[in-house]
Every structure is written in structure tokens, then in C-alpha cells.
C-alpha positions in Angstrom: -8.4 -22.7 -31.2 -10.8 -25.4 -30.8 -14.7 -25.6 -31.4 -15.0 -25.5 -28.0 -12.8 -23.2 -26.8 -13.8 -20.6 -30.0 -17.6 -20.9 -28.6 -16.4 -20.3 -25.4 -14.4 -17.3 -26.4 -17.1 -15.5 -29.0 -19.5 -16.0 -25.9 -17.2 -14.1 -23.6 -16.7 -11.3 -25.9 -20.2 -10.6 -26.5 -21.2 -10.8 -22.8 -18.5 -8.3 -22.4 -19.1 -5.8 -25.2 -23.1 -6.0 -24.2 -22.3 -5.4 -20.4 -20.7 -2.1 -20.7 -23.4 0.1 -21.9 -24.7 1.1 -18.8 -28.4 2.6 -18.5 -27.5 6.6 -17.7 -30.5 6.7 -15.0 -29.4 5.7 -11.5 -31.3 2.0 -11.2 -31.0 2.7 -6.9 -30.9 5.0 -5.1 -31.2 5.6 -1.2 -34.4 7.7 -1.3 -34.8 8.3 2.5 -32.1 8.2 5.3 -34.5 6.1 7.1 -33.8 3.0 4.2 -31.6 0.3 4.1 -27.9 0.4 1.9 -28.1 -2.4 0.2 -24.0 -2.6 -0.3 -21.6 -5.1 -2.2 -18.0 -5.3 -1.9 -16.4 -6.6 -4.7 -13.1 -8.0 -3.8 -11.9 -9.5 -0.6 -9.0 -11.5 -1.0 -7.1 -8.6 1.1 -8.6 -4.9 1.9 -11.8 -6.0 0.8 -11.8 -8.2 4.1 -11.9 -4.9 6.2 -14.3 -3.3 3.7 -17.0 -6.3 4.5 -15.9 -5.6 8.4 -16.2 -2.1 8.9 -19.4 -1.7 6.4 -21.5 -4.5 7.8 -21.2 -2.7 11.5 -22.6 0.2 10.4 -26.6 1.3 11.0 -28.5 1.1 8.3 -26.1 -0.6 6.4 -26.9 -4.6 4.2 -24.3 -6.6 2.6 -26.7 -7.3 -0.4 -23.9 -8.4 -2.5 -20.5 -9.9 -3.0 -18.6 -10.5 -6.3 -14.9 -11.4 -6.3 -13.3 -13.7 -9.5 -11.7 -16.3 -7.6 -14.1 -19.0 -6.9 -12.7 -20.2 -3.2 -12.7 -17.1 -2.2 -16.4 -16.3 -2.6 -17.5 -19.0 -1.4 -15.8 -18.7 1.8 -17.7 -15.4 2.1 -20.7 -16.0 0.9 -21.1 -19.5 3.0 -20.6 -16.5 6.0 -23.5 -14.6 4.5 -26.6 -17.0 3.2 -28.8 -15.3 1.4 -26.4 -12.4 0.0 -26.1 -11.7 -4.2 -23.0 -13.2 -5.2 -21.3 -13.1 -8.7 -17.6 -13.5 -9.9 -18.2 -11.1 -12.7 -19.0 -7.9 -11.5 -20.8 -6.5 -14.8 -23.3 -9.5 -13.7 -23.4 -7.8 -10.2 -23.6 -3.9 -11.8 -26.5 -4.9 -13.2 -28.5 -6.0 -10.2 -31.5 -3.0 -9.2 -31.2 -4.7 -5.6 -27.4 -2.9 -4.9 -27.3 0.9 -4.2 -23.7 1.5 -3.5 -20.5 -0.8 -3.6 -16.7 -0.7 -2.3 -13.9 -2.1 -4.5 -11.1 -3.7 -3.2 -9.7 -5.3 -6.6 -6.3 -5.0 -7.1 -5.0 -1.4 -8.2 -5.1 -2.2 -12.5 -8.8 -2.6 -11.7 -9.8 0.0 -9.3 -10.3 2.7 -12.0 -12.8 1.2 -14.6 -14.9 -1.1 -11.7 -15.1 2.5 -10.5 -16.4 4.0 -13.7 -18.4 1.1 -14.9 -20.5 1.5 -11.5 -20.9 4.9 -12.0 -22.5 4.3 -14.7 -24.5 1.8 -13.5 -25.9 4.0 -11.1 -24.3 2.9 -8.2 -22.2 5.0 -5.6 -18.6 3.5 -4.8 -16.2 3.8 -2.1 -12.9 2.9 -3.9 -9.6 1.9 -2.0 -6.2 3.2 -2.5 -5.0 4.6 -5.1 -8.3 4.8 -7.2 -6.7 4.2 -10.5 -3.0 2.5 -12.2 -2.7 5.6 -13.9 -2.4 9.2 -14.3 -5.1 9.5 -16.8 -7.7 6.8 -15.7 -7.5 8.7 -11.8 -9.2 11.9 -14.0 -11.8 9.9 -15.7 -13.1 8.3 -12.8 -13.4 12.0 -11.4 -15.2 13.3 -14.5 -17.4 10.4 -13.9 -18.7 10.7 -11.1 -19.3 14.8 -11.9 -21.2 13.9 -14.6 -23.6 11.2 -12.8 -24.1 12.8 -9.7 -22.3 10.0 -7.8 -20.7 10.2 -4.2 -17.7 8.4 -4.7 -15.2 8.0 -1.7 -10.9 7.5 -1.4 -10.2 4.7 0.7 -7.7 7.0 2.5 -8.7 6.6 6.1 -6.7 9.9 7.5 -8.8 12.1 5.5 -11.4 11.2 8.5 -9.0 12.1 11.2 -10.1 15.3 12.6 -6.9 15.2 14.5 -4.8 15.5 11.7 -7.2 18.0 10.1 -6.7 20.2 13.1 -3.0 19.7 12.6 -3.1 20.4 9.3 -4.7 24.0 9.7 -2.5 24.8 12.5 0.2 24.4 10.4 -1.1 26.4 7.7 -1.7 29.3 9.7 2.6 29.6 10.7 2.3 28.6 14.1 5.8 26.4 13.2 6.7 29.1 10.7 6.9 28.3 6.9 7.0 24.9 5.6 10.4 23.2 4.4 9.6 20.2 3.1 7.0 17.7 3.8 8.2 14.4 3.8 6.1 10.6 3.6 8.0 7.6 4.6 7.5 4.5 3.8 9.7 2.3 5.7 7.5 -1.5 5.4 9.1 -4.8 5.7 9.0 -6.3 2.2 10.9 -9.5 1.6 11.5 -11.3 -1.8 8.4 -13.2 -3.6 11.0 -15.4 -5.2 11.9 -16.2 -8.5 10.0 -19.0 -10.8 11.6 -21.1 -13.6 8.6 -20.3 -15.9 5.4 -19.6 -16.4 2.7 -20.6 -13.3 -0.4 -22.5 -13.4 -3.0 -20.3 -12.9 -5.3 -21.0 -8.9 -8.5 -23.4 -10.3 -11.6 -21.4 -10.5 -10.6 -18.6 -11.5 -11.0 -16.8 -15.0 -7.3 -15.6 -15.6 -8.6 -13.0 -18.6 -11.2 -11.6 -16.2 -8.7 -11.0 -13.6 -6.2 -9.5 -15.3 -8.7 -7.3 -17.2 -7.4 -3.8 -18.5 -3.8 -4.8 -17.6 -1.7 -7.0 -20.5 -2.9 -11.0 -19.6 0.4 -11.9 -19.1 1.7 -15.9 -18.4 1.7 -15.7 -14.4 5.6 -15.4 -13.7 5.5 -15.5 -9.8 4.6 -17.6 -6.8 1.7 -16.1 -5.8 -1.4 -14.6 -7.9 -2.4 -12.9 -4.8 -1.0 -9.9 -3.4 2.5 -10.1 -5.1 0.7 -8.2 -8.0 1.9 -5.4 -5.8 5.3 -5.9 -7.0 4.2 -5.6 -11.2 3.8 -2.6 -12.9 1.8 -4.1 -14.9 -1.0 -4.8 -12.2 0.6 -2.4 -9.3 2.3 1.0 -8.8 4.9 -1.0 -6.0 5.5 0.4 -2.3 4.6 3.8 -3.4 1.1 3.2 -4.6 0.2 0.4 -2.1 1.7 1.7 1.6 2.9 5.0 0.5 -0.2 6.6 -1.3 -1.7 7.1 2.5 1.5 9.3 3.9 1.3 11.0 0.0 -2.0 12.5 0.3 -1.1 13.6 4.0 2.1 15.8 3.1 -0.1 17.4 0.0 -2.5 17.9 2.5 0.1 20.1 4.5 1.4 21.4 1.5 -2.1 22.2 0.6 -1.6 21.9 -3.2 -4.4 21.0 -5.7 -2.8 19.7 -8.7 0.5 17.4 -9.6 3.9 19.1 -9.1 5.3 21.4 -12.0 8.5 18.9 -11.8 9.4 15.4 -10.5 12.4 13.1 -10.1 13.0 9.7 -8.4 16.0 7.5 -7.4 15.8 3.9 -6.6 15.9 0.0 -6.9 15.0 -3.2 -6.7 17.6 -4.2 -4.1 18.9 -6.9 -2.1 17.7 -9.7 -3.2 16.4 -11.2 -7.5 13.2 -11.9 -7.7 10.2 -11.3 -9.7 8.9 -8.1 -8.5 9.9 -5.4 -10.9 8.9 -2.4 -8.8 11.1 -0.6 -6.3 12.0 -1.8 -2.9 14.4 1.3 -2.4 12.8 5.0 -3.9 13.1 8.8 -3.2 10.8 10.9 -5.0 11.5 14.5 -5.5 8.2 16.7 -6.4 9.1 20.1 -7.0 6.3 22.3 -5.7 6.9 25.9 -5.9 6.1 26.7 -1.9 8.3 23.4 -0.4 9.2 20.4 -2.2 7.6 16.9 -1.4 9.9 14.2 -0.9 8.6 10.6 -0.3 10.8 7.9 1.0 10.3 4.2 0.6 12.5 1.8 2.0 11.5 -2.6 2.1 14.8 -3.5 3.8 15.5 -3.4 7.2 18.1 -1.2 9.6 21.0 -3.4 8.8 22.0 -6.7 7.0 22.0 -8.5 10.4 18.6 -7.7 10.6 18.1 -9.9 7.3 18.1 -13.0 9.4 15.1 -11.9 11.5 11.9 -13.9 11.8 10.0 -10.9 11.6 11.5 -7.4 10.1 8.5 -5.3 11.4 10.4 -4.3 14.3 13.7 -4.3 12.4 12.8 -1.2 10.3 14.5 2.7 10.0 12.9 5.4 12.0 13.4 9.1 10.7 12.5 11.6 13.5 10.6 8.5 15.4 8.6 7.6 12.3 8.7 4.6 9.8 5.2 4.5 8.3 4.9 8.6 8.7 4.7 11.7 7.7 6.8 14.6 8.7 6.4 18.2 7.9 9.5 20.5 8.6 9.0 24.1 9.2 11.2 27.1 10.6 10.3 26.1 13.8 10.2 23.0 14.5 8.1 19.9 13.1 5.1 17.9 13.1 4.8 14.0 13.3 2.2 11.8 11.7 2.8 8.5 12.6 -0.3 7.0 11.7 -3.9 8.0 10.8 -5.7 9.2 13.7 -3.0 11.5 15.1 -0.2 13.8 15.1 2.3 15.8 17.5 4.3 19.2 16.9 8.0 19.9 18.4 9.5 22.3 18.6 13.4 23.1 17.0 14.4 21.5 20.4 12.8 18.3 19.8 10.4 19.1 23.0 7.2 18.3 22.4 4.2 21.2 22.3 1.1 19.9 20.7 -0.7 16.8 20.4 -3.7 15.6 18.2 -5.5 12.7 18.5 -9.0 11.1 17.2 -11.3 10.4 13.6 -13.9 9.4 13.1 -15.2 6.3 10.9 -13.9 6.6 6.9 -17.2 4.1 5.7 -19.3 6.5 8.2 -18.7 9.4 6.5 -19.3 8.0 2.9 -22.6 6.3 4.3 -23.4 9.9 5.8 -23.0 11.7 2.1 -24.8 8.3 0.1 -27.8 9.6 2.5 -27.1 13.3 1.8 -26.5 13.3 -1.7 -24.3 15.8 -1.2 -20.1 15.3 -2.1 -19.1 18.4 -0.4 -20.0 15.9 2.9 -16.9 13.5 1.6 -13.8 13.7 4.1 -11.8 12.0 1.4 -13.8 12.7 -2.3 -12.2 11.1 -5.6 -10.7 14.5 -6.7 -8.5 14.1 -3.4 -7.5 10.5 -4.4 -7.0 11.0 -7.9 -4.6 13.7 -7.1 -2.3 12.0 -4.2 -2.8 8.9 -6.5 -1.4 10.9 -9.4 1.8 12.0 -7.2 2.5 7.9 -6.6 2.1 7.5 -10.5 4.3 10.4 -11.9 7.0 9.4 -9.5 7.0 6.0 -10.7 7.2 7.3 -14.4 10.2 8.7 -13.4 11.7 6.3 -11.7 10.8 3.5 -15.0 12.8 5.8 -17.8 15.6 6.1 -15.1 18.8 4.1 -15.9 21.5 2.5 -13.6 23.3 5.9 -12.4 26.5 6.4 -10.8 26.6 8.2 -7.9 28.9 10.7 -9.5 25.9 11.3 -12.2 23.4 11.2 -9.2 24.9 13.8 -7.4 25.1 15.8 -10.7 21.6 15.4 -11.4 20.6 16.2 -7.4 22.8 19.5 -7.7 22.5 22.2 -5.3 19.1 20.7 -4.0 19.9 20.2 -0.2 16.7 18.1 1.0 16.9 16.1 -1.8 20.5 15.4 -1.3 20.3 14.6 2.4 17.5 11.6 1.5 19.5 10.4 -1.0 22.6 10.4 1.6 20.4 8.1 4.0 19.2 6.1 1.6 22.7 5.5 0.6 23.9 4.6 4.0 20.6 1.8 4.6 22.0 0.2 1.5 25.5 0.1 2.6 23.9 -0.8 5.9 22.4 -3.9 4.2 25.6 -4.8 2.5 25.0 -2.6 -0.7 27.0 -0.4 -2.3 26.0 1.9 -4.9 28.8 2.7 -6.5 29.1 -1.5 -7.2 28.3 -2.8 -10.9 25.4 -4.9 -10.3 24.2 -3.1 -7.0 23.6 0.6 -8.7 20.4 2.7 -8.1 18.4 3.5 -11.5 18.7 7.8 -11.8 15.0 8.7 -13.0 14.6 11.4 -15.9 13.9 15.1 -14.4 10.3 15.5 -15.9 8.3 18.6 -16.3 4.8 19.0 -16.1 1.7 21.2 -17.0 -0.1 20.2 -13.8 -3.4 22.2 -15.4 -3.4 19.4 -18.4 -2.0 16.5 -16.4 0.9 15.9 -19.1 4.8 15.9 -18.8 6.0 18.8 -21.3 8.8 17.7 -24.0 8.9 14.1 -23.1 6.4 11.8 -25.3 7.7 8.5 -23.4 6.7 9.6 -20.4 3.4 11.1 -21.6 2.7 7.4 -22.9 3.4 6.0 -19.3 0.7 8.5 -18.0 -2.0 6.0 -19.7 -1.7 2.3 -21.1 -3.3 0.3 -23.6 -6.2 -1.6 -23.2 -7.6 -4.7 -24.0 -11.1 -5.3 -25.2 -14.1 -4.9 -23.8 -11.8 -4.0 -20.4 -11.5 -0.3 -21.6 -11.6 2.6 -19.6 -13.7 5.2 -21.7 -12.1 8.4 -22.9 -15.6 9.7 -23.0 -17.4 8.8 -19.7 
């Protein structure tokens, strides 16, 4: 290391170590609902784009600050907004007394300590989808904002749907009969990020280490930094925690269970094309939930291999009972649709239509309405809620990583009598084969994820010490999430 670089490196580290003792007293606070939020949005490379949109229209409501690592990208934002607070490092912005509140839009191996460290900080937070990478970071976001008193917000948009809320409780009270299974789909038109010789060089102005933060700083093996961090588990939870974590917290919230499933199981692949993604562009996850079972579907491929060719697969994608991006809920008597997040429609066993829901109201509304109440309880979509849905993305993807390439003889075995979960895995079976992929084909096989158990009270598989390990990760300094918030 040179003289240089060595300064450079010692003066990073203490900057870092120094900026994560945070004061315990909340520095702002919105006093009156009659004052300003002074607001900062940190990241806006993608969601955070939407965040800036949707915050800056509402009363009462100042973009005080913005903060995001890669250099072009602030400035294009901040040359929109003269005059606003901008950093690239947000422990520089944490610290400012002018910001009451901020929304993160990092990607997902950052959501959960940006989260915590604001918290401490003082500051409330609405936090995008899923709040945390892992199992155990979700639940110490949660205990953090308990302890401090802070409203923080899931950026799960249906949550604010009063439509599907109605739906929701008039499906709990057996107008369609009991439950069967409720279902999320995921069908999204994802096409290959390529494959790269070696390692990338890294986009100019941006500080590599700060970006990659609590996940491993890894050489940059794709195309893109942006976005395709999606597609590594070692920055992203895949289809599942990106798309699918919106349709997940909607079938718990039919289900109406409060804590992870007692068992899990998935089946998938990365299929179709080799590239440098490592997550799954083909899954079925199986929770096993004592009242009906919640299986979630994700599929990146389109109907067919002729599809392949198309310019644009968006309208080349499997429907399932007239969704793609849905949820379903099957009951004794029929079913209800979800096919987006302000609205929902029942049928009967017929397919005839006999109720409709439609409406919601604004998701950064209702978290500016409980900053000005102080009061969580206000929350349409609190952090326990995305912790929890969050947590059902992450234990299916434990699964599905201590899998190994499974015959479907040894599939089938492992499915057993389970009909729902057998009759998924038989469509997903037939897209492949639709796309020119057979399973049963060396090369082309899905990966058969361990059956895990769980104490859903303690949040930990029971028996299985690998895939308790996969509930957390290891850390590098100062870019630790606290066991202790």
C-alpha cells in the first residue's frame, strides 16, 4: 500500500468508526403539523427517482437533502434542486440537524443499516422494499425503531390500498369459504445481464468500498454496477426480494399470519440463458403455514421459446387465472384476484365475477400523516409488516441456496403427497419445456432446496446450522449492523 493510499485508507476508517455513534436524542423533530418536513432521499439511481417524485408533491413536504454515492448521479439531481443539502456519504448527511425524516432507496444490502444508523440519528425513515438482505438485520431494524420512538415506513405501496384491505377482511370473514392456498406470482420479463471475461472497472466517481458497504467488496464481475445487483446474493435477494416481496406481503396479508412459516421449501434455477446473475430466474417457494400454505411463483422467461426473439417480453409473459404480477387467494368458493396494488376482484367457483375493489390512497401520505402524529399505530405499512414479508423472500431463498441440482424423480419424492405444491411445480415444468428446457436434461436441471424447519417465535431454522448462518452474514468494518441497537 502506498503512502498515499495508506493515509487515504486510515482516514476513511476513522471517519467511519467516529460516524456511527449516534447522539440517542432525536436532533429533529416535526414539532407542529403546521411545520415544514425537511426530507432527504438517499439514493435515486432507480426507486429513489419515484421517492423524490411522490415526496416533493406532497404539502408540507421540503427536499432538504439528497445523498447518493455515485457522483453523476447527484449531480444530476441536485443541479434540479439548487440550494438542497447534498452528500455522497450519508453518515455526513445523518448528521445534519436541518433533515427530520429521510427515504432510502439504496440497493437491498444497504437498506437495513441506512435504516438503523438514521434511527439513531434521530431521523424517521421510510425504507423501500424489502427493508433488509437478511432474516436477522429485518428484526434489528424493527427493535430499532421500538426503542427510539421512530415512525418508520415499508415501501410496500398496497398496504395503502383500502381496496385491497376491504378485500382482505371480506375474505377473512368466509364469504369465499376457507382459504386453500394463497398464491404470489411473479411472472417479470428478465433477460440475461451477460457474462464478462473478468473483473470490471468500477463507474468514475464513485467510492466502490462505500457502495458495497456491509456486503463482501467484491471485483465487479458484471456489465452493469446498477440495477444488475439484483441478480447477486451478495447485494440482492433476486426476483423474489425485488418484484415478488410486494405480492408476498399481500398473500400473508390474506393469510393473516404474524410470524415466518413453521416450514419452507423452494425449487428453481437460473435458466435459459449463462450469465452473471447467480439468483433465480425460475422459483416455487413452498411455506408451510398451518391454516393454508403460501406458495410464490416466479418466473423471468416468457410463454414460449418463440417468444425469446421478442423486442419486448412484457407482453410475452404467463398469466395464471388472468394474473402475471398478482396475487391469488383460492378458497372453497371461488377466488380472489390481485392484480396490482390498488385493487382486487372475487369469482366465484364458476369464474363469474361477484365483487370488485378498487382505490388507495397515497403510501408517502400516510407516512407523512404518522411523522406529524407521532403515532406508528397511523402506519398502513409499519417495519414489523416489512420485516416479516421481507423475511418470507429471505427464508425461501435460504432454501433454495443449500438446494442441489435434483432430478425430477427426487423432486417429486421430496414434493410427496402435497397437491398445490405439486401442481406449481407441474407448470413450472411445462414453461421450461415451453422455453426449450427440459428438466430431466444434465445441464438444464432445477436445484431441489433443503425442507427447513423453523421456530418462527426465535426467527431460526431448527437442526440445520447452515442455514441458520444464511439467516445473517458477516460484516465488514465500520459497515456493521449492531446486534445491540
Amino acid at each position: 500500500m502506498t503512502s498515499l493510499n495508506r493515509r487515504s485508507f486510515l482516514r476513511k476508517s476513522a471517519l467511519g468508526a467516529a460516524a456511527v455513534t449516534w447522539s440517542a436524542r432525536s436532533w429533529s423533530q416535526v414539532k407542529s403539523a403546521n411545520e415544514d418536513v425537511r426530507l432527504a432521499v438517499i439514493g435515486f439511481g432507480g426507486r429513489g427517482k419515484d421517492h423524490l417524485g411522490g415526496l416533493s408533491k406532497l404539502p408540507g413536504v421540503r427536499i432538504a437533502g439528497l445523498c447518493d454515492v455515485d457522483e453523476a448521479i447527484l449531480k444530476a439531481e441536485a443541479e434540479k434542486r439548487p440550494g438542497t443539502e447534498t452528500h455522497t456519504d450519508l453518515r455526513r448527511l445523518l448528521e445534519s440537524k436541518n433533515i427530520d425524516a429521510v427515504s432510502i432507496a439504496t440497493p437491498n444490502h444497504w437498506h437495513a443499516l441506512a435504516a438503523i444508523w438514521a434511527i439513531q440519528a434521530g431521523k424517521d425513515v421510510y425504507l423501500e422494499k424489502p427493508v433488509s438482505h437478511n432474516v436477522w438485520e429485518g428484526r434489528k431494524i424493527v427493535e430499532a425503531a421500538r426503542k427510539y420512538g421512530k415512525i418508520v415506513q415499508t415501501g410496500t405501496q398496497s398496504r395503502s390500498s383500502f381496496a385491497i384491505r376491504q378485500a382482505v377482511e371480506w375474505v377473512q370473514k368466509g364469504n369465499l369459504g376457507k382459504i386453500l392456498v394463497s398464491r404470489g406470482l411473479c411472472y417479470k420479463p428478465r433477460r440475461s445481464i451477460g457474462k464478462v471475461d473478468g473483473p470490471q472497472p468500477i463507474p468514475a466517481g464513485l467510492d466502490y468500498d462505500l457502495w458495497c458497504g456491509p456486503a463482501l467488496k467484491l471485483p465487479l464481475m458484471r456489465k452493469r454496477l446498477h440495477y444488475d445487483w439484483h441478480w447477486d446474493f451478495n447485494t440482492g435477494n433476486g426476483d423474489l426480494g425485488n418484484q415478488g416481496i410486494h405480492q408476498m406481503d399481500i398473500a400473508r396479508w390474506f393469510l393473516g399470519e404474524h410470524e415466518l412459516s413453521p416450514r419452507v421449501m423452494s425449487i428453481g434455477g437460473r435458466l435459459g440463458y449463462i450469465d452473471d446473475g447467480n439468483t433465480p430466474n425460475t422459483q416455487v417457494v413452498w411455506h408451510g403455514y398451518s391454516k393454508a400454505p403460501l406458495i410464490f411463483e416466479v418466473r423471468g422467461l416468457p410463454r414460449s421459446q418463440a417468444q425469446q426473439n421478442d423486442k419486448d417480453w412484457n407482453s410475452s409473459m404467463d398469466k395464471f387465472l388472468g394474473g402475471s404480477v398478482a396475487v391469488i387467494v383460492h378458497c372453497e368458493g371461488g377466488h380472489v384476484l390481485v392484480p396490482n396494488y390498488s385493487s382486487a376482484i372475487a369469482f366465484d367457483n364458476e369464474g363469474k365475477q361477484i365483487q370488485k375493489w378498487d382505490g388507495a390512497e397515497d403510501h408517502y401520505g400516510n407516512f407523512l400523516k404518522a411523522v406529524r402524529s407521532r403515532d406508528p399505530k397511523d402506519l398502513n405499512a409499519d417495519i414489523l409488516e416489512g420485516h416479516l414479508s421481507s423475511a418470507l423472500c429471505h427464508t425461501g431463498n435460504v432454501s433454495y441456496r443449500l438446494g442441489k441440482e435434483g432430478s425430477p424423480d427426487a423432486i417429486r419424492e421430496q414434493i410427496g403427497s402435497d397437491k398445490d405444491l405439486a401442481e406449481s411445480y407441474g407448470r413450472m415444468v411445462e414453461h421450461l419445456a415451453a422455453n426449450g428446457i427440459h428438466v430431466a436434461k444434465a445441464g438444464e436441471q432445477l436445484r431441489l432446496g433443503a425442507m427447513l424447519k423453523m421456530d418462527p417465535k426465535a426467527e431460526k431454522f431448527r437442526g440445520s446450522r447452515e442455514a441458520n448462518e444464511l439467516l445473517a452474514r458477516p460484516y465488514r468494518k465500520p459497515y456493521v449492523v449492531p446486534a445491540k441497537v
